[in-house]
N, CA, C and O of each residue as an XYZ file, in Angstrom:
776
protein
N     -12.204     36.926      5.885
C     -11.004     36.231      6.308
C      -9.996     36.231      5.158
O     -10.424     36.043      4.019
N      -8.283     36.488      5.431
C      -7.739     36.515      4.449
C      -6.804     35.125      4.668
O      -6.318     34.609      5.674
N      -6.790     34.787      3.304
C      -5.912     33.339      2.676
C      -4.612     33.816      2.055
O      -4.387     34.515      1.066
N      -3.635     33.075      3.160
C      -1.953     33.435      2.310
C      -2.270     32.353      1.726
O      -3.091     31.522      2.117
N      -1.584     32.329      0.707
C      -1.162     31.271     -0.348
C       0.214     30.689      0.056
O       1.222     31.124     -0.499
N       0.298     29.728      0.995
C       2.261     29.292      0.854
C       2.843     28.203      0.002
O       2.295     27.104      0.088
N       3.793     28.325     -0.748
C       4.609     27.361     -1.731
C       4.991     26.426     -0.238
O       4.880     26.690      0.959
N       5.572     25.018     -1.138
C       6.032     23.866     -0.545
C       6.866     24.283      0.830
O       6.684     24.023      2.019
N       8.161     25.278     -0.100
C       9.345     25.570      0.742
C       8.925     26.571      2.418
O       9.592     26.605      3.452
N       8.058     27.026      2.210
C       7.143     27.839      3.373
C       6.277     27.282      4.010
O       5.723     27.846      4.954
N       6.029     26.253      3.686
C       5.411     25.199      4.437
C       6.068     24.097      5.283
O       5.690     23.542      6.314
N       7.123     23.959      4.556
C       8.416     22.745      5.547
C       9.051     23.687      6.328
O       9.389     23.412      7.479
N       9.307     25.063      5.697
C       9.948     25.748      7.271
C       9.259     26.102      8.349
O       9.686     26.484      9.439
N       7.307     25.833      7.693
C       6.643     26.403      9.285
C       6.715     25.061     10.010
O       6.788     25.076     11.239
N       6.699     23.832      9.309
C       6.618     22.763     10.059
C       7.981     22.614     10.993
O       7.998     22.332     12.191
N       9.279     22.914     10.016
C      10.333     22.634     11.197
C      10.327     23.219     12.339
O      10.949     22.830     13.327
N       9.338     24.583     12.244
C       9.215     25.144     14.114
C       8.234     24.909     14.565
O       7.818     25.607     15.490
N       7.476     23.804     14.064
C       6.350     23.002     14.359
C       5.426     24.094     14.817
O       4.830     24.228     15.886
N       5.462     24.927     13.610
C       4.029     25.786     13.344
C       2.600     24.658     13.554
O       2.796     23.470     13.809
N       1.459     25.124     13.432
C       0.537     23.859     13.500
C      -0.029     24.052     12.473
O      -0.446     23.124     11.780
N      -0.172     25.384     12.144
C      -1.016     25.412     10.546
C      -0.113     25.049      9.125
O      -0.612     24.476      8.157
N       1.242     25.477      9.199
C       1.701     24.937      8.312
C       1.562     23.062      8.481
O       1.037     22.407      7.581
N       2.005     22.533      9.497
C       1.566     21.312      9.513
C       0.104     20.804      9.101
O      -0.274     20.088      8.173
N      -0.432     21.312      9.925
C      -2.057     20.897      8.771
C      -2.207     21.202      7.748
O      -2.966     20.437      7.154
N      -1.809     22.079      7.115
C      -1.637     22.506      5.392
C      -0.922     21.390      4.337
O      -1.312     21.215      3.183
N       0.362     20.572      5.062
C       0.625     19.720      4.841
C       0.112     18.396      4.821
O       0.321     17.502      4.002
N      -0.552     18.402      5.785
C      -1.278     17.154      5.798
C      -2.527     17.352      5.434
O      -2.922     16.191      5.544
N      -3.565     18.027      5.036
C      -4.111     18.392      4.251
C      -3.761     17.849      2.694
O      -4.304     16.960      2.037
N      -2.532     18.822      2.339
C      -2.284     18.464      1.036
C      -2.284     17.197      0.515
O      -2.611     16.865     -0.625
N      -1.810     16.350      1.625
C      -1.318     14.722      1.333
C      -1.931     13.814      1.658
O      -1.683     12.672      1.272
N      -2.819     14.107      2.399
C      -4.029     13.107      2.895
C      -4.192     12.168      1.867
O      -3.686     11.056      1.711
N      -5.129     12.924      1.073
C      -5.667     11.861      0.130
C      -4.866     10.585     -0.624
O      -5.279      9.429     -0.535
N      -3.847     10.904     -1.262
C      -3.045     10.205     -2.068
C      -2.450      9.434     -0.755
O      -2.603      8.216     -0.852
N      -2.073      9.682     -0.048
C      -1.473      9.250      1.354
C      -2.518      8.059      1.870
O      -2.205      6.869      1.886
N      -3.682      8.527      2.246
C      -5.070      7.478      2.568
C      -5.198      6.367      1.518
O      -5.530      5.202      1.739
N      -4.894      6.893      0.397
C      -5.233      5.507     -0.917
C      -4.382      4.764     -0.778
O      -4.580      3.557     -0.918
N      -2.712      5.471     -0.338
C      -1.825      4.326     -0.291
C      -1.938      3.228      0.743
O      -1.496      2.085      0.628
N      -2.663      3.795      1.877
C      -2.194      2.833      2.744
C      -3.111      2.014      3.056
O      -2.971      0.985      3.718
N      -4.932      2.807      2.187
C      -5.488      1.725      2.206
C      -5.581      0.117      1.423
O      -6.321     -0.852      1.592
N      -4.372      0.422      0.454
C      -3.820     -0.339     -0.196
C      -3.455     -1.562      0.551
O      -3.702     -2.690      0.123
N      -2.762     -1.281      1.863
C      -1.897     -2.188      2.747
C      -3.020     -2.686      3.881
O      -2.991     -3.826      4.347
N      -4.174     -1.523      4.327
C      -4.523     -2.335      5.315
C      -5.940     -2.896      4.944
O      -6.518     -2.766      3.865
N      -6.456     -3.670      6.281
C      -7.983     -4.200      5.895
C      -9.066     -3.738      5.646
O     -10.053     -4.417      5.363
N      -9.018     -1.955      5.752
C     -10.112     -1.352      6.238
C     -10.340     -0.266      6.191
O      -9.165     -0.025      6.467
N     -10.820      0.830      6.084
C     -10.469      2.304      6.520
C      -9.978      2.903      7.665
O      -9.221      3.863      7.519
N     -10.322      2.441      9.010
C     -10.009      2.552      9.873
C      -8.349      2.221     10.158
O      -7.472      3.067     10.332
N      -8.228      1.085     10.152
C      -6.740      0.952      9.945
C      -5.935      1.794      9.040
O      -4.713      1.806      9.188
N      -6.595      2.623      7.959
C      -5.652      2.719      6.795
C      -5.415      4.752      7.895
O      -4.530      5.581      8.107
N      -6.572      4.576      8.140
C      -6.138      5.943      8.613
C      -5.873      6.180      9.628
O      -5.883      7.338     10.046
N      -5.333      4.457     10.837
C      -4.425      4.707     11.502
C      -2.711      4.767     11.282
O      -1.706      5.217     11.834
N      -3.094      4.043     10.164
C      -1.191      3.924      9.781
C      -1.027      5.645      8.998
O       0.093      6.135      9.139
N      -1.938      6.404      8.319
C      -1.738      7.496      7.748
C      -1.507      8.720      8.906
O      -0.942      9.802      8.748
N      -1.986      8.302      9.821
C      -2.026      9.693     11.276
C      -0.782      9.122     11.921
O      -0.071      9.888     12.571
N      -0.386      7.575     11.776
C       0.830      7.273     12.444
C       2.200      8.121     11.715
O       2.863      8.995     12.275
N       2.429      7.522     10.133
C       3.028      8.135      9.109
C       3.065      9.377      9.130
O       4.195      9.758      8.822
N       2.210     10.400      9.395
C       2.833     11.832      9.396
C       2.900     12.252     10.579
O       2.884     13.476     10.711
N       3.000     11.372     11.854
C       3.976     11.934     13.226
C       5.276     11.289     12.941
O       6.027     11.567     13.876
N       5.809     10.634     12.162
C       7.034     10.581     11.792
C       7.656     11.552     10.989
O       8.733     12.114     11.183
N       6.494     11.750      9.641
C       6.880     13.118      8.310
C       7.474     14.239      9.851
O       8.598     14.643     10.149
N       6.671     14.350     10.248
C       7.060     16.102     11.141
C       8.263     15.581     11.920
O       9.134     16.337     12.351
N       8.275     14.495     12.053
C       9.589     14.411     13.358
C      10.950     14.455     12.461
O      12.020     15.025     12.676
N      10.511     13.636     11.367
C      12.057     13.248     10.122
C      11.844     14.488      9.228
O      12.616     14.589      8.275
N      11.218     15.130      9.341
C      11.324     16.331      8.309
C      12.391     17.068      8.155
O      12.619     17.668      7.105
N      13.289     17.107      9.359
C      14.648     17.794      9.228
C      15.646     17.167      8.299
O      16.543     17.820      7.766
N      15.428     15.633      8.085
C      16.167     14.760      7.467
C      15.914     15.043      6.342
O      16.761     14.424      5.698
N      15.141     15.715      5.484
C      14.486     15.947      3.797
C      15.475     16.239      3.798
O      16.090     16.433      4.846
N      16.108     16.408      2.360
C      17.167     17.008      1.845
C      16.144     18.208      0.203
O      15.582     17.980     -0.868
N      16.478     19.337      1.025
C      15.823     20.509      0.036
C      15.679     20.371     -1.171
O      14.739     20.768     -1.859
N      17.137     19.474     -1.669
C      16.661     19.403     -3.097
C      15.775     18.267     -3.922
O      15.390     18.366     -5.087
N      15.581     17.291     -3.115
C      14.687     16.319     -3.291
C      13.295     16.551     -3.475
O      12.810     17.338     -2.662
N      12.425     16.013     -4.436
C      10.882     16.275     -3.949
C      10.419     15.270     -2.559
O      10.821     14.252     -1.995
N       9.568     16.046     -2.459
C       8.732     15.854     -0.917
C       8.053     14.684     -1.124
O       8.320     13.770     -0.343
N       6.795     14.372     -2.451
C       5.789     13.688     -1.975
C       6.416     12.338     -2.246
O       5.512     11.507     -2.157
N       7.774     11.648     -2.591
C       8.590     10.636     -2.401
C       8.781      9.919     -1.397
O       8.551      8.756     -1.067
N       9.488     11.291     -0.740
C      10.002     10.868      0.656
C       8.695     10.051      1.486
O       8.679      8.901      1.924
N       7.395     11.333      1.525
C       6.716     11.357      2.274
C       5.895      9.696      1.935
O       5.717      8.892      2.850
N       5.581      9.486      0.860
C       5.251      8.201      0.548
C       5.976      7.187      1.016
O       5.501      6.270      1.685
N       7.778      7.351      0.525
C       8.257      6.101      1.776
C       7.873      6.355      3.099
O       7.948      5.197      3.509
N       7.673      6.724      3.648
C       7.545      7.005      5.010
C       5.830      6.094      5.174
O       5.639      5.199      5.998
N       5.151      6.419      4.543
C       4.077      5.712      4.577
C       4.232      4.355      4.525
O       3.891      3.489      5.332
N       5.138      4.236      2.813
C       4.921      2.485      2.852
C       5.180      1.546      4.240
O       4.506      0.611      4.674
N       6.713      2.305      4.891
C       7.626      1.393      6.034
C       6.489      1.983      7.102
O       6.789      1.499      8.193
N       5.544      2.658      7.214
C       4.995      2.791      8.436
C       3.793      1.539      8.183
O       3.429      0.821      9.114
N       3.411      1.445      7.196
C       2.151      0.541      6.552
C       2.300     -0.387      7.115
O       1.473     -0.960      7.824
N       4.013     -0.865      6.763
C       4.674     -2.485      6.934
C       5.047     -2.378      8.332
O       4.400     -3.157      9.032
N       5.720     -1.801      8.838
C       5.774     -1.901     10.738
C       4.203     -1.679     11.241
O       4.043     -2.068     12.398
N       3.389     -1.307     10.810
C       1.947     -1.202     11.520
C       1.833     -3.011     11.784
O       1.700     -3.674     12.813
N       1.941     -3.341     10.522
C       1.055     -4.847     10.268
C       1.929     -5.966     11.117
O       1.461     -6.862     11.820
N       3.280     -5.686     10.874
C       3.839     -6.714     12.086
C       3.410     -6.100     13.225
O       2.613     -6.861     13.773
N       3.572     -4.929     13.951
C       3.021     -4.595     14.592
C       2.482     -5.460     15.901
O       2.748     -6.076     16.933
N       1.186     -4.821     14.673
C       0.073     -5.875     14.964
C      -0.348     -7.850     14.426
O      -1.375     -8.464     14.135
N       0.740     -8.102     14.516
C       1.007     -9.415     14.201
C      -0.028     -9.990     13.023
O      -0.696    -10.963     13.372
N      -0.188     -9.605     11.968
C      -0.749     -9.680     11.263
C       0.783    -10.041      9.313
O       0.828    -10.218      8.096
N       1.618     -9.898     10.618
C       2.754    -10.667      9.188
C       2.985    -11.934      9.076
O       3.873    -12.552      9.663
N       2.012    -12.467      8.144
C       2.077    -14.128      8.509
C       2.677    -14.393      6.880
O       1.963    -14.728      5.935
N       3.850    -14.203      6.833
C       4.665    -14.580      5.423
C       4.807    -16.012      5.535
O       5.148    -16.880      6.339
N       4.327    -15.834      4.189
C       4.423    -17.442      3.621
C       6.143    -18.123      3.595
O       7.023    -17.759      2.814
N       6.277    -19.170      4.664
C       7.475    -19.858      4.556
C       8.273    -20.156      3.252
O       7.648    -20.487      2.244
N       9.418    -20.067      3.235
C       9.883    -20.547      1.686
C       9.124    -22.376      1.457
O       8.465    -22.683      0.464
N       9.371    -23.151      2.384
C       8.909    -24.505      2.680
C       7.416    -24.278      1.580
O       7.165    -24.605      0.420
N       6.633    -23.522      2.701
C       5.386    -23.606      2.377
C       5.277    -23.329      0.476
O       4.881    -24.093     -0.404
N       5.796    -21.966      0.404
C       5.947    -21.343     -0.604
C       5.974    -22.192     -2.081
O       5.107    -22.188     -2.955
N       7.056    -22.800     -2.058
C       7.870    -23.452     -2.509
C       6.322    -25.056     -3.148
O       6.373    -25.531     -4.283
N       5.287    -25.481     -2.156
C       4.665    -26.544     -2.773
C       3.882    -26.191     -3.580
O       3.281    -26.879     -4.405
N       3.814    -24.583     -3.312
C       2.146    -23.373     -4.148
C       2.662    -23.704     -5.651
O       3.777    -23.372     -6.053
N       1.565    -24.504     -6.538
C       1.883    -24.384     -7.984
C       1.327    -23.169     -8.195
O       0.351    -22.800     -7.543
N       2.026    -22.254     -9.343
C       1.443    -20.942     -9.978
C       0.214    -21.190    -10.849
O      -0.265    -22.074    -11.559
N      -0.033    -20.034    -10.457
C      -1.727    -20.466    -11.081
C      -2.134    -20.047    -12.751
O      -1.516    -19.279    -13.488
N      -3.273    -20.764    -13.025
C      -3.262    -20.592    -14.997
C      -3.121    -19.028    -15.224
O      -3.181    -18.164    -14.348
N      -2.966    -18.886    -16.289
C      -2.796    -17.316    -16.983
C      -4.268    -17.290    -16.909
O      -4.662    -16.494    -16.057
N      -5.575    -18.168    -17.793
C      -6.526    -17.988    -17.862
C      -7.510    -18.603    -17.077
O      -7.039    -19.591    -16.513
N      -8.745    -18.401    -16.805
C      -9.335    -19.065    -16.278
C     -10.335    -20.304    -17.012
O     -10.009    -20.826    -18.078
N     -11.422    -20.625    -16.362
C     -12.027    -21.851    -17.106
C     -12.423    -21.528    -18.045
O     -12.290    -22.000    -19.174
N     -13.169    -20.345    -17.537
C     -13.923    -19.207    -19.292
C     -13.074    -18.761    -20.049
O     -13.364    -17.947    -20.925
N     -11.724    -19.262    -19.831
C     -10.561    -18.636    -20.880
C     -10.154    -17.015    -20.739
O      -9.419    -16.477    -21.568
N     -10.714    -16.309    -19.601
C     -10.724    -15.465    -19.513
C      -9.481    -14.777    -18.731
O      -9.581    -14.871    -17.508
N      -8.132    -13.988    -19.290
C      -6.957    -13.742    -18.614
C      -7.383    -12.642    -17.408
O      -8.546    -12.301    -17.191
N      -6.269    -12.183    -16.707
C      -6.284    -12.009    -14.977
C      -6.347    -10.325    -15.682
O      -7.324     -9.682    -15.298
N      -5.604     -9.754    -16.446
C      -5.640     -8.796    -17.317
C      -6.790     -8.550    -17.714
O      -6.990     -7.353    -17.507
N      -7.829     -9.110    -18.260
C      -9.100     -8.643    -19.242
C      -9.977     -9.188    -17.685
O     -11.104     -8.706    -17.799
N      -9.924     -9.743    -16.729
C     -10.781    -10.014    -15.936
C     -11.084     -8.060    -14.897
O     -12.064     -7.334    -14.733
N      -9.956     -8.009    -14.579
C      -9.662     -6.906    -13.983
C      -9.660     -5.514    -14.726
O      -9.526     -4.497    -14.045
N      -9.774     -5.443    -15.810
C      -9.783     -4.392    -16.892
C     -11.295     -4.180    -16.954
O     -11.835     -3.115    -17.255
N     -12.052     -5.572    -16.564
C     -13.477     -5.120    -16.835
C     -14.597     -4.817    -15.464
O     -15.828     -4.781    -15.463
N     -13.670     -4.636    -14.415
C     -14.385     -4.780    -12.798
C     -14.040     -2.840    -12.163
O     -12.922     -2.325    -12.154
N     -14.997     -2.331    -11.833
C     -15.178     -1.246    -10.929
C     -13.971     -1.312     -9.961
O     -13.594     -2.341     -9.400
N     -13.310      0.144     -9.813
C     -12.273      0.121     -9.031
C     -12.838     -0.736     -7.455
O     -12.523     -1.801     -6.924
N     -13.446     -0.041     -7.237
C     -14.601     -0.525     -5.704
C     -13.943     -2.013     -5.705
O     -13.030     -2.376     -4.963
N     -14.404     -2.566     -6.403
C     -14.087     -4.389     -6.164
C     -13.205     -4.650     -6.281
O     -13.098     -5.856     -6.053
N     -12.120     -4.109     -6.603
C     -10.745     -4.529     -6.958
C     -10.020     -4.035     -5.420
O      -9.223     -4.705     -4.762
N     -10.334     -3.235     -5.224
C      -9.856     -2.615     -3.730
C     -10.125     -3.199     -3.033
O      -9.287     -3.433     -2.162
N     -11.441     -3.821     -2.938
C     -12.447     -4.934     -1.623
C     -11.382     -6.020     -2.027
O     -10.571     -6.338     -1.156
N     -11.305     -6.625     -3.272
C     -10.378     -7.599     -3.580
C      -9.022     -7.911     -2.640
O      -8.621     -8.872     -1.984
N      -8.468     -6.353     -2.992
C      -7.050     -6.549     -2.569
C      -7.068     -6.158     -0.666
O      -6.127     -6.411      0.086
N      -7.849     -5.772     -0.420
C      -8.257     -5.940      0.979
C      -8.649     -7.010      1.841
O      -8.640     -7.034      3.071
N      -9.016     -7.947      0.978
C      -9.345     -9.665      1.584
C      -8.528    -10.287      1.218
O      -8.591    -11.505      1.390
N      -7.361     -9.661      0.521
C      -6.124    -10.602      0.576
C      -5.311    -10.993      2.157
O      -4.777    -10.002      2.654
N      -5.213    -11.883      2.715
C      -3.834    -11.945      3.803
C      -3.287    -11.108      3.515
O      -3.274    -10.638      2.378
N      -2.332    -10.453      5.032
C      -1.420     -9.404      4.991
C      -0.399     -9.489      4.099
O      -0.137     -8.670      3.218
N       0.419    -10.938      4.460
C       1.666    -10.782      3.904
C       1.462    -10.794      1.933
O       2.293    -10.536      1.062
N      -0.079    -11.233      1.822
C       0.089    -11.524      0.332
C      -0.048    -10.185     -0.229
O       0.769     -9.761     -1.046
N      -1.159     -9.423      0.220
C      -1.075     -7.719      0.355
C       0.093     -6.490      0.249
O       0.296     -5.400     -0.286
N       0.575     -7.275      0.966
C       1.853     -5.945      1.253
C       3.011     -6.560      0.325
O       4.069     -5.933      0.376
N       2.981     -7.791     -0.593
C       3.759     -8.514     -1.739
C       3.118     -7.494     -2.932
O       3.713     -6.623     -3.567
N       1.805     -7.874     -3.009
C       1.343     -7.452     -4.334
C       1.299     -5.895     -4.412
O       1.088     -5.459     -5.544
N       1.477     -4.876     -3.306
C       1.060     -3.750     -3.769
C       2.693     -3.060     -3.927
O       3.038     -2.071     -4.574
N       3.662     -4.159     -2.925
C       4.926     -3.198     -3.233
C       5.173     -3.631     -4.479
O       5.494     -2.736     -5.262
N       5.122     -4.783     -4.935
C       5.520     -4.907     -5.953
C       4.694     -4.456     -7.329
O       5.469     -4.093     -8.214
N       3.258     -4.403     -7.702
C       2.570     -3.694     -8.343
C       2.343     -2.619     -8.147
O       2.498     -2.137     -9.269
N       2.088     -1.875     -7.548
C       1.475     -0.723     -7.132
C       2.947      0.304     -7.058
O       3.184      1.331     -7.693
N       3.759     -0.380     -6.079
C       4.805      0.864     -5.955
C       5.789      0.303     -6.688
O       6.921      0.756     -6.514
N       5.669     -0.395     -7.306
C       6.916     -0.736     -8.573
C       8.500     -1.745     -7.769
O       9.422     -1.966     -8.555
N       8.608     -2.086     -6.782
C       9.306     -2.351     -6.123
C       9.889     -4.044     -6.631
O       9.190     -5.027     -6.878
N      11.454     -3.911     -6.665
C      11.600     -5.266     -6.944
C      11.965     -6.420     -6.427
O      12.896     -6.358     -5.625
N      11.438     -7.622     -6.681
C      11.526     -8.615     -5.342
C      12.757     -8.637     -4.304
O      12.791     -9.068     -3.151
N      13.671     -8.083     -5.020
C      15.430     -8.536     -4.229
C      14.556     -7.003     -3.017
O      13.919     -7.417     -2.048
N      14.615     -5.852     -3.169
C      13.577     -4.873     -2.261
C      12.502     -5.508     -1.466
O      12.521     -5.486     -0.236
N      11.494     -6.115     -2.209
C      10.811     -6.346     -0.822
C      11.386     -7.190      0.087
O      11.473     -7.006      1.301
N      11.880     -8.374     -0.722
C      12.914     -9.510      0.095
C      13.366     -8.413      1.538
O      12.845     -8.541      2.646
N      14.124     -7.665      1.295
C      14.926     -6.387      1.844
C      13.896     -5.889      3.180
O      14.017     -6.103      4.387
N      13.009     -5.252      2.524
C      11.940     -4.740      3.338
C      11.482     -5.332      4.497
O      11.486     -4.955      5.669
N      10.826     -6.982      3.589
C      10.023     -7.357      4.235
C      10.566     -8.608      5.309
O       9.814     -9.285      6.011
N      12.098     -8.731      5.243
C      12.757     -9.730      5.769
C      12.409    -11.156      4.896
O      12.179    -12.195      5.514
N      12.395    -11.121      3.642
C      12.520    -12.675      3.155
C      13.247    -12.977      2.309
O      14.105    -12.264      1.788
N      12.977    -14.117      2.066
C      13.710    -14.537      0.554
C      13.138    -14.143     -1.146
O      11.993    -14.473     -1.454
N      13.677    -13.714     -1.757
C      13.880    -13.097     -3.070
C      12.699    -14.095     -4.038
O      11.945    -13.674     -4.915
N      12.859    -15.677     -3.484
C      11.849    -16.422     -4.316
C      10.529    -16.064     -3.339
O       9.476    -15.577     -3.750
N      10.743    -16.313     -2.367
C       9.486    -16.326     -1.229
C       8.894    -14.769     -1.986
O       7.756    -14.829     -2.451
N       9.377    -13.899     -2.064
C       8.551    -12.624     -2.650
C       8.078    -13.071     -4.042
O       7.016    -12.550     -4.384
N       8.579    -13.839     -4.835
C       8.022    -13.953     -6.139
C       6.691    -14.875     -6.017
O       5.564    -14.647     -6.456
N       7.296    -16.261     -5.103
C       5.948    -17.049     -5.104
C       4.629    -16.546     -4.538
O       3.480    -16.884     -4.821
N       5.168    -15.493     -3.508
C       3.942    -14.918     -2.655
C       3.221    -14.161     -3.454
O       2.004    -14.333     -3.375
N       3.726    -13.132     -4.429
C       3.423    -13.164     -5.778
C       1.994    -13.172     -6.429
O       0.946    -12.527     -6.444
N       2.702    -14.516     -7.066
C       1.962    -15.074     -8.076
C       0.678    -15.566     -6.754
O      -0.382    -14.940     -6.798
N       0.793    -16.349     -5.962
C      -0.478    -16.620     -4.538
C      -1.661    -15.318     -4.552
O      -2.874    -15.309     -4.340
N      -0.910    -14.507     -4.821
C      -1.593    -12.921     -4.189
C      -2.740    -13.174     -5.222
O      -3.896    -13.521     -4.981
N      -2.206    -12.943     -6.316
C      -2.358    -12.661     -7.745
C      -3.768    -13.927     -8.063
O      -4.822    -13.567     -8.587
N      -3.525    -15.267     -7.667
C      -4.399    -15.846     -8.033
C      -5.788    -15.956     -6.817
O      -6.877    -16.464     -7.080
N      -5.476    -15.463     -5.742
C      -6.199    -15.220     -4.421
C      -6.907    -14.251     -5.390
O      -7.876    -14.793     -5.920
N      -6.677    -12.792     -5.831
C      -7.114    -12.027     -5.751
C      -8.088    -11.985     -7.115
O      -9.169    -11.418     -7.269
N      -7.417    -12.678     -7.912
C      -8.797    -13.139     -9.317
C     -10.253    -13.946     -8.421
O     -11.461    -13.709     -8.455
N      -9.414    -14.973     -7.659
C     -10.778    -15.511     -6.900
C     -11.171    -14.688     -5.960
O     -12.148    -15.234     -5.448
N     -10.924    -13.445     -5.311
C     -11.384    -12.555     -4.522
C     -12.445    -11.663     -5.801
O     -13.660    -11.829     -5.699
N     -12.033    -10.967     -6.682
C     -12.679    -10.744     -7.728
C     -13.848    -11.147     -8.232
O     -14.828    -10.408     -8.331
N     -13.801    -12.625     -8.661
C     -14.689    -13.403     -8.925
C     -15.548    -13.357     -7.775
O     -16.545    -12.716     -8.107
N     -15.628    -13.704     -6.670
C     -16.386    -13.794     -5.747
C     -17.408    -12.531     -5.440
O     -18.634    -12.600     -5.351
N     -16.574    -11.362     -5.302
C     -17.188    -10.000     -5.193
C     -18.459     -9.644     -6.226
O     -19.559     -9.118     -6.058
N     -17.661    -10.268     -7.523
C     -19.003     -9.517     -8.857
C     -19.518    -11.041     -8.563
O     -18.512    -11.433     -7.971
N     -20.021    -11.688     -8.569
C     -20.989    -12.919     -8.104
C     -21.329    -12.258     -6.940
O     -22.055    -11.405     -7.450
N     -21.347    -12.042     -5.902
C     -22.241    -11.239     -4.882
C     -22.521     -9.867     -5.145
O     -22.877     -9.251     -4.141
N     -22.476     -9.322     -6.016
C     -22.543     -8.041     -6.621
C     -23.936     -8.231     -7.647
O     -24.804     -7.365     -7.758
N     -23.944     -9.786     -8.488
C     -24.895    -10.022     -9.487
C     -25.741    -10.483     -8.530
O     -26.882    -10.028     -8.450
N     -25.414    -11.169     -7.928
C     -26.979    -11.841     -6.966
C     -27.536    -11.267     -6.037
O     -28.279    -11.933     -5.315
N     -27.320     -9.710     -5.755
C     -28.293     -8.757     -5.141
C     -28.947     -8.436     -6.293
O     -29.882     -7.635     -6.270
């Protein structure tokens, strides 16, 4: 059997005539990094690789919209994040924390009882648990902490994104953040007592 080799640019033009192999070549290529992102956002695998099969029937439909001189795996990543975040309202699973509510949450210590910071706690835990971690977070605290950690995004943006207020993204935040040390904690304590 013989293997063409096609560059990027030969691959978006088989997709714009909705070739099928250039399309699977594409999605192929992007799967993976594509699957990590979105298992970022959802509860599960299953979910993550429904919002990822959702996300690239949009890539092929908006693909005409790329602009050539742009890189691809950008675009194609936004396209993921806003499919991540319309999946989860969606499925009514956007339960954002009220500013009201928001607003009584005191921020939580830098360290813990063992004196131990959120930094050196997480520096010393297996990716595995940190993922289970950020997966038993609530949605809305989830889709706070990864736009804003993970994809670098800044609160006045998610505010934007996610329909809220600019503090409501910060306090939800810091919530995520201390949920997810006690999600942490919890995991390696059931991790030591098997």
């Amino acid at each position: 059997m013989e293997y063409i080799i096609m560059n990027e640019n030969d691959i978006i033009k088989g997709c714009l005539k909705n070739n099928r192999e250039n399309q699977k070549a594409l999605y192929d290529y992007y799967y993976g990094k594509m699957y990590g992102l979105c298992l970022r956002y959802s509860r599960n695998s299953a979910e993550a690789k429904e919002m990822v099969h959702e996300a690239f029937f949009k890539v092929f439909a908006e693909l005409k919209n790329h602009k050539p001189n742009e890189p691809l795996e950008p675009w194609i990543k936004n396209i993921m994040i806003h499919t991540s975040i319309e999946f989860l309202r969606r499925n009514r699973e956007n339960m954002i924390v009220s500013t009201v509510y928001a607003n009584k949450i005191a921020p939580p210590e830098t360290k813990t009882s063992e004196g131990i910071s959120d930094e050196e706690l997480i520096l010393n835990v297996d990716k595995e648990i940190i993922l289970k971690a950020v997966q038993e977070l609530a949605p809305a605290y989830r889709k706070v902490f990864n736009l804003y950690t993970i994809e670098g995004y800044s609160h006045k943006k998610i505010a934007e994104l996610l329909n809220i207020g600019e503090e409501t993204s910060g306090l939800t935040l810091e919530k995520a953040k201390f949920n997810l040390r006690k999600n942490i904690k919890q995991l390696i304590k059931k991790k030591d007592d098997k």
